[in-house]
C-alpha positions in Angstrom: 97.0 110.3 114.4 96.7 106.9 115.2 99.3 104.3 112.8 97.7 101.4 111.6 99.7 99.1 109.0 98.0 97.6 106.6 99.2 94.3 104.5 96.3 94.6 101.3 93.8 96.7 99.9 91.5 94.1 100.5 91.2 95.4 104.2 87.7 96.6 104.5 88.4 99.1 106.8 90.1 100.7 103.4 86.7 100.9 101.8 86.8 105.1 101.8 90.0 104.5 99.6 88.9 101.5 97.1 85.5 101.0 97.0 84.2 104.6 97.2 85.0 106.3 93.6 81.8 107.1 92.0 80.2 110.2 93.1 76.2 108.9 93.5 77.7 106.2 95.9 79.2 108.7 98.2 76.3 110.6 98.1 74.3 107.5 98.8 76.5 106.7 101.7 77.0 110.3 103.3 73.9 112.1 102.2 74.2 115.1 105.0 77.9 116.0 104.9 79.3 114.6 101.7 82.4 112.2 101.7 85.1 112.9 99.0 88.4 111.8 98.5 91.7 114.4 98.9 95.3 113.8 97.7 98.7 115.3 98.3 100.0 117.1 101.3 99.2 120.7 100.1 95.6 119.4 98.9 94.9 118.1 102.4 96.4 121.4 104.2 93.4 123.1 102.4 90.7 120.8 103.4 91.7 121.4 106.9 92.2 125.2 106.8 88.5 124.9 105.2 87.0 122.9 108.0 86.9 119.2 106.8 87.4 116.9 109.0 89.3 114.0 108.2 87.5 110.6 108.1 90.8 108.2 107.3 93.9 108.1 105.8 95.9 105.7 103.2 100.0 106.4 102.8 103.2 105.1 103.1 105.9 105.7 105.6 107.4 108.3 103.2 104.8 110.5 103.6 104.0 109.9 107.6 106.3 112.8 108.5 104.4 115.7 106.8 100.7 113.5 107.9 101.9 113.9 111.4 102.5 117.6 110.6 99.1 118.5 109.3 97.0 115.8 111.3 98.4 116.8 114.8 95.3 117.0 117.4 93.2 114.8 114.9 92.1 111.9 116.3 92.2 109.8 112.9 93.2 106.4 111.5 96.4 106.5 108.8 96.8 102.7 107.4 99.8 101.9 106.3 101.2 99.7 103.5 103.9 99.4 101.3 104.3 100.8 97.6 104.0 97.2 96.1 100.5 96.5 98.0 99.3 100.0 97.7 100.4 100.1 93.9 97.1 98.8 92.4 95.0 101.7 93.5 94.9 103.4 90.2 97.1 106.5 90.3 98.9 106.2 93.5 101.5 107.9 95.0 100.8 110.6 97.1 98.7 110.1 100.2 95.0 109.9 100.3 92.6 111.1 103.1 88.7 110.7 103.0 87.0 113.5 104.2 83.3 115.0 105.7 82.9 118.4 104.2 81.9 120.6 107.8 
């Protein structure tokens, strides 16, 4: 699990997270393996126990502990930021992971 803060959601290395929420442009961008978008710690425990691999991940530190719990021996980017930046991503609050269905 590799930490990388992050100081907007402007960041285009955030695309999975805020530019990826309609379902034909997923498809358009990850035709084989589907791309799909997984929140909350017990939501991403069964993605992994199912085989997905994680593509990137979007938290705060308050969540880090239980990432680093469930992402150990994934070699995968969690950005960073604040509750006031990460705020204006409709219906945040738990942390987010893009994911490649196996």
């Amino acid at each position: 699990m590799n930490i990388v803060p992050i100081a907007s959601i402007d960041d285009p290395r955030l695309a999975f997270f805020t530019s990826l929420t309609d379902v034909a442009l997923r498809r358009a961008l990850e035709p084989e393996t589907g791309l799909y978008l997984a929140e909350s710690t017990k939501v991403i425990e069964r993605a992994l126990q199912a085989g997905h691999t994680p593509v990137a991940v979007l938290s705060t530190d308050k969540w880090l502990a239980g990432l680093d719990e469930l992402l150990t021996g994934y070699d995968v980017d969690v950005f960073v930021g604040d509750e006031s930046t990460l705020e204006s991503l409709a219906l945040w609050g738990l942390p987010r992971l893009a994911w490649r269905v196996a």
